[in-house]
C-alpha positions as CSV (number, residue, x, y, z in Angstrom):
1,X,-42.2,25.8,35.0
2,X,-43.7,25.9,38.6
3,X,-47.0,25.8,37.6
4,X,-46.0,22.5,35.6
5,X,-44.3,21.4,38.4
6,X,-47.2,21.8,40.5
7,X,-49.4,20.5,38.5
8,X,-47.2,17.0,37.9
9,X,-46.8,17.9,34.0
10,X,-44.3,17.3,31.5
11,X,-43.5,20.8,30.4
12,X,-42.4,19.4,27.4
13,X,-45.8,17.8,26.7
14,X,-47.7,21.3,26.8
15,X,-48.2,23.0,22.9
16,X,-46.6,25.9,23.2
17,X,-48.5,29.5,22.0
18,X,-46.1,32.0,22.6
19,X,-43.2,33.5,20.4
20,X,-41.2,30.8,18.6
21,X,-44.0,28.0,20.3
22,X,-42.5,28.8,23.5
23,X,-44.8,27.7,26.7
24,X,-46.5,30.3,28.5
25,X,-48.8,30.7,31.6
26,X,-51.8,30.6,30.0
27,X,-51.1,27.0,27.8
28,X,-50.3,25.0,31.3
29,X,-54.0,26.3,32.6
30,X,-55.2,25.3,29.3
31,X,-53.7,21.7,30.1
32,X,-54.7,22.0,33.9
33,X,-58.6,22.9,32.6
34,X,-59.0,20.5,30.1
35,X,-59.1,22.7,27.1
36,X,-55.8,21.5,25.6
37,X,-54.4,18.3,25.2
38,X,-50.5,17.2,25.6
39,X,-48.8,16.4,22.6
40,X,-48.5,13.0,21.4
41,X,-44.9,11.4,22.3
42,X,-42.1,12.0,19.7
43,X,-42.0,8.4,18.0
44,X,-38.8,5.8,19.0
45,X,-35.8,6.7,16.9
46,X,-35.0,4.0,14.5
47,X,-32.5,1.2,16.6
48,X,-33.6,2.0,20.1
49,X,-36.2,-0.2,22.1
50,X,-39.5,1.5,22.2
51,X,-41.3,2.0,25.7
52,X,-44.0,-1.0,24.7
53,X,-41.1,-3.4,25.0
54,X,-41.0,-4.0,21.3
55,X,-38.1,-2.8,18.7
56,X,-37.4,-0.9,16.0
57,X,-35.0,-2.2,13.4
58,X,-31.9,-0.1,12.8
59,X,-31.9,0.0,8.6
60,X,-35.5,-0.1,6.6
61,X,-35.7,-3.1,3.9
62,X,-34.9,-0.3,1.3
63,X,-31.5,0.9,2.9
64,X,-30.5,-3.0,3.3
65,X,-31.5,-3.8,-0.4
66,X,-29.7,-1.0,-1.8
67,X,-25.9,-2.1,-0.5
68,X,-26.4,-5.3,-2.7
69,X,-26.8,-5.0,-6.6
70,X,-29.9,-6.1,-8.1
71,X,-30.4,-9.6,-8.7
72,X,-27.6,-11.2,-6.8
73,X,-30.2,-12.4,-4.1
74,X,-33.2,-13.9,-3.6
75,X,-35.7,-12.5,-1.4
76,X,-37.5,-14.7,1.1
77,X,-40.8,-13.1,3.2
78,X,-41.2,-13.7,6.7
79,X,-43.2,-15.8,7.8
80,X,-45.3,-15.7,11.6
81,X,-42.8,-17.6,13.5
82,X,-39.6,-16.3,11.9
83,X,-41.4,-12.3,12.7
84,X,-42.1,-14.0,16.5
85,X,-38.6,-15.5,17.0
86,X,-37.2,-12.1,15.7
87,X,-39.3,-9.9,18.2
88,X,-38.8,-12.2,21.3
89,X,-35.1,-12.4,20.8
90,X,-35.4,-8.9,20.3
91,X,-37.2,-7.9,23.1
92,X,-35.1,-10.5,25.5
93,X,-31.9,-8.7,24.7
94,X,-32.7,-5.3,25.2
95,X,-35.0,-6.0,28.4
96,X,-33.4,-9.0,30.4
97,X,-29.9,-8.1,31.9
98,X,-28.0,-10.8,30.7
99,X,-24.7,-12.1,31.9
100,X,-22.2,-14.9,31.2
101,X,-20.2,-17.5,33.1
102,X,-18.2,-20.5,32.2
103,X,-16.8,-23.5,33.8
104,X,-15.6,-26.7,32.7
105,X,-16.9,-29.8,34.2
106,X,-15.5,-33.1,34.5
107,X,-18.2,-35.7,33.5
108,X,-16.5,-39.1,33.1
109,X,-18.5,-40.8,35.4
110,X,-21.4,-39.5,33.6
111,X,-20.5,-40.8,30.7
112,X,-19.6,-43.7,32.1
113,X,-22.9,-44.2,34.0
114,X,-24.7,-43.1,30.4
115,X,-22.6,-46.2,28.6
116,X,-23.9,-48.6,31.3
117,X,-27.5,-48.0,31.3
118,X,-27.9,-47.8,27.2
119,X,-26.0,-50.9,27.3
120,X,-28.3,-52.4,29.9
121,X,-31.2,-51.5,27.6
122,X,-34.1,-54.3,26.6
123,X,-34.0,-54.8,22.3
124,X,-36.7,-54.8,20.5
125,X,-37.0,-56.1,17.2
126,X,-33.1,-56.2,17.5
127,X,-33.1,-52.7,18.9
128,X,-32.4,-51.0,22.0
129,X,-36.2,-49.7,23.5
130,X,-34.3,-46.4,24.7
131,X,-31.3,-44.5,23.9
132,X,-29.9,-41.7,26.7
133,X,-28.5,-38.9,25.5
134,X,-26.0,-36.2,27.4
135,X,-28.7,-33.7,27.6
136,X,-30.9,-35.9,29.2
137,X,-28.6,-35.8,32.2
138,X,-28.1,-32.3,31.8
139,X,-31.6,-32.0,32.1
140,X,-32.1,-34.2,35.0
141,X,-29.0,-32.3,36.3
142,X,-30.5,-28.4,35.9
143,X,-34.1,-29.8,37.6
144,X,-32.4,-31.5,40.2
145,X,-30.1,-28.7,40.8
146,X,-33.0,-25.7,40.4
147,X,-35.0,-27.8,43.8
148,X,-31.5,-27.5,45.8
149,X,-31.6,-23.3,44.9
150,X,-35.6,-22.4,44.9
151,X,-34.1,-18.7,44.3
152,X,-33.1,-19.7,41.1
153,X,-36.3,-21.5,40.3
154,X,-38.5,-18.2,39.2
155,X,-39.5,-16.2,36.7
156,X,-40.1,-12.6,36.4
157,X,-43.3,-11.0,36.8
158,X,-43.1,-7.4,36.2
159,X,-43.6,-6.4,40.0
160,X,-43.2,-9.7,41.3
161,X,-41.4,-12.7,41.2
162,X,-42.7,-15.9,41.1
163,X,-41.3,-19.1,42.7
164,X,-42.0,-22.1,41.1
165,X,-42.5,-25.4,43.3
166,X,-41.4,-27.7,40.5
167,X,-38.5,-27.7,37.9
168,X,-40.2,-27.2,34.4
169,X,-37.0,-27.2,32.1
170,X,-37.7,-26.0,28.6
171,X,-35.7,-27.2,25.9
172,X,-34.5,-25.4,22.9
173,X,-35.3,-27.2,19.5
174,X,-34.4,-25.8,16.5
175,X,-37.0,-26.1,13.8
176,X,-37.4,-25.2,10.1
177,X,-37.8,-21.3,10.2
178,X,-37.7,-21.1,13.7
179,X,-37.4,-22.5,17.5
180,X,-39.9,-23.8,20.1
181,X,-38.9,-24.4,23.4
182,X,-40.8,-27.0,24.8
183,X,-40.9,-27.9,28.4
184,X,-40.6,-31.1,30.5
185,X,-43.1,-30.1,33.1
186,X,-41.5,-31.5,36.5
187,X,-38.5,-33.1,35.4
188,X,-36.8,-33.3,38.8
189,X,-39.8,-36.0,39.6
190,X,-38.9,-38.1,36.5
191,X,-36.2,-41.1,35.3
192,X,-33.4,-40.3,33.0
193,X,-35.5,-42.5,30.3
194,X,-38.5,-40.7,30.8
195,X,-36.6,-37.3,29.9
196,X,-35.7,-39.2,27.4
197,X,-38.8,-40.7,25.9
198,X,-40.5,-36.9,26.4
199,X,-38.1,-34.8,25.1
200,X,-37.6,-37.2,21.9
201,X,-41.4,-37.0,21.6
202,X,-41.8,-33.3,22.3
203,X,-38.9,-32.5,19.6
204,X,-40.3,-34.6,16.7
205,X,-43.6,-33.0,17.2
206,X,-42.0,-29.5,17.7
207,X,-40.1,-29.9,14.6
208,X,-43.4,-31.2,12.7
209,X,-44.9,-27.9,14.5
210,X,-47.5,-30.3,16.1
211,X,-47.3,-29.1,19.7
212,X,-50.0,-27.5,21.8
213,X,-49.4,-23.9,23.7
214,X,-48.9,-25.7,27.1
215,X,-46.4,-27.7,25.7
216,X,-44.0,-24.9,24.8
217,X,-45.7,-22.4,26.7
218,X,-43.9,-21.3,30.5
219,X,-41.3,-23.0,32.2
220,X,-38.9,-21.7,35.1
221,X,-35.3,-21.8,33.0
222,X,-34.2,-23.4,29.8
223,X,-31.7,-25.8,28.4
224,X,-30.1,-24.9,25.1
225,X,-27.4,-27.5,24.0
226,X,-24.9,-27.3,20.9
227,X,-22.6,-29.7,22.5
228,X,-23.4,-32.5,19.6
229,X,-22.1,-30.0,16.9
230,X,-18.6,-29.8,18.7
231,X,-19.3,-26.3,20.2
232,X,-17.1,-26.0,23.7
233,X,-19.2,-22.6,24.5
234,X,-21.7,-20.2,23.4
235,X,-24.1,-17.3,24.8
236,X,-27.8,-18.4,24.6
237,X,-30.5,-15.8,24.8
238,X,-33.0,-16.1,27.7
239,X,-36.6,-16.5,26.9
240,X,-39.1,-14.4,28.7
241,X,-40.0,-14.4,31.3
242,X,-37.3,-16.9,32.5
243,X,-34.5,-15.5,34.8
């Protein structure tokens, strides 16, 4: 043990020669000299994180087929994204601390301000040329709000942290098989309408998977909004490597 100690080795790590594959003197000089090498790490149980960040799932395919009789399901592969989503989601919940709070918040003269300026909006071809929505301002809202706290305005860098000068809010759309968060890149700097306009155009061609890395890519925090299918409250999961 001292000589392991000394030697800054896991004594655990040494092969063992002697009675019963016990350690003895002459296995950590083996190590020391180069003549032996450490054994391999003892693979990640099944349902704990493994140290690469990634996860190992809890049941196989074959434990999780056989509680259901055969031929009262249809099976569906994974495809890339639906794999990705899986493994980020994954990842984030067993790696970012995560915590909770809730307030309610009295928006009438939001909503009153949102009635006035759609209502003050141009027509075209008998149609209004823009149409604000309750997430815009909740967007314009989080940007605005992330400039007034800078030390909320990071991400997380391993052994750094980086602060970000502008408010890139990412917003969760849900698409076929999976989600993309794209990002309005500077949204404290922009209108309500163009939130609007961008995030209308950046969801249609998320949802048509159209969109280029950058456009989904990074971001300092997130918006995720369920508000529209009457849900009061709900616990999103944080995307990596947002805060």
């Amino acid at each position: 043990k001292r000589l392991a100690r000394e030697a800054n080795i896991d004594l655990g790590a040494i092969p063992g020669s002697g009675p019963h594959g016990r350690v003895v003197k002459s296995d950590v000089e083996a190590v020391k000299s180069g003549k032996s090498q450490l054994k391999a790490p003892a693979p990640a149980p099944a349902g704990t994180p493994s140290p690469g960040g990634g996860f190992a799932l809890g049941m196989t395919k074959q434990q999780v087929m056989a509680l259901y009789p055969e031929g009262s399901y249809d099976i569906v592969p994974n495809d890339g994204m639906r794999k990705t989503v899986a493994a980020r989601l994954t990842e984030s919940k067993q790696t970012v601390p995560h915590f909770y709070l809730t307030l309610d918040c009295k928006i009438d003269a939001l909503m009153e301000a949102r009635e006035k300026i759609n209502a003050a909006a141009p027509l075209k071809d008998g149609k209004p040329t823009y149409k604000l929505s309750v997430n815009d301002f909740v967007i314009k809202a989080w940007a605005m709000a992330l400039q007034r706290v800078p030390a909320a305005n990071a991400t997380w860098a391993v052994d750094s942290i980086l602060y970000h000068k502008r408010s890139d809010v990412a917003v969760a759309v849900a698409v076929p098989g999976g989600l993309f968060t794209s990002v309005v890149k500077a949204a404290d700097q922009k209108t309500l309408r163009q939130i609007s306009e961008e995030v209308k155009d950046l969801a249609g061609r998320a949802r048509s998977k159209k969109l280029a890395p950058p456009e989904y890519q990074g971001g300092s925090s997130s918006v995720s909004n369920l508000g529209m299918y009457g849900v009061k409250e709900f616990g999103a999961v944080i995307n990596p490597p947002h805060g």
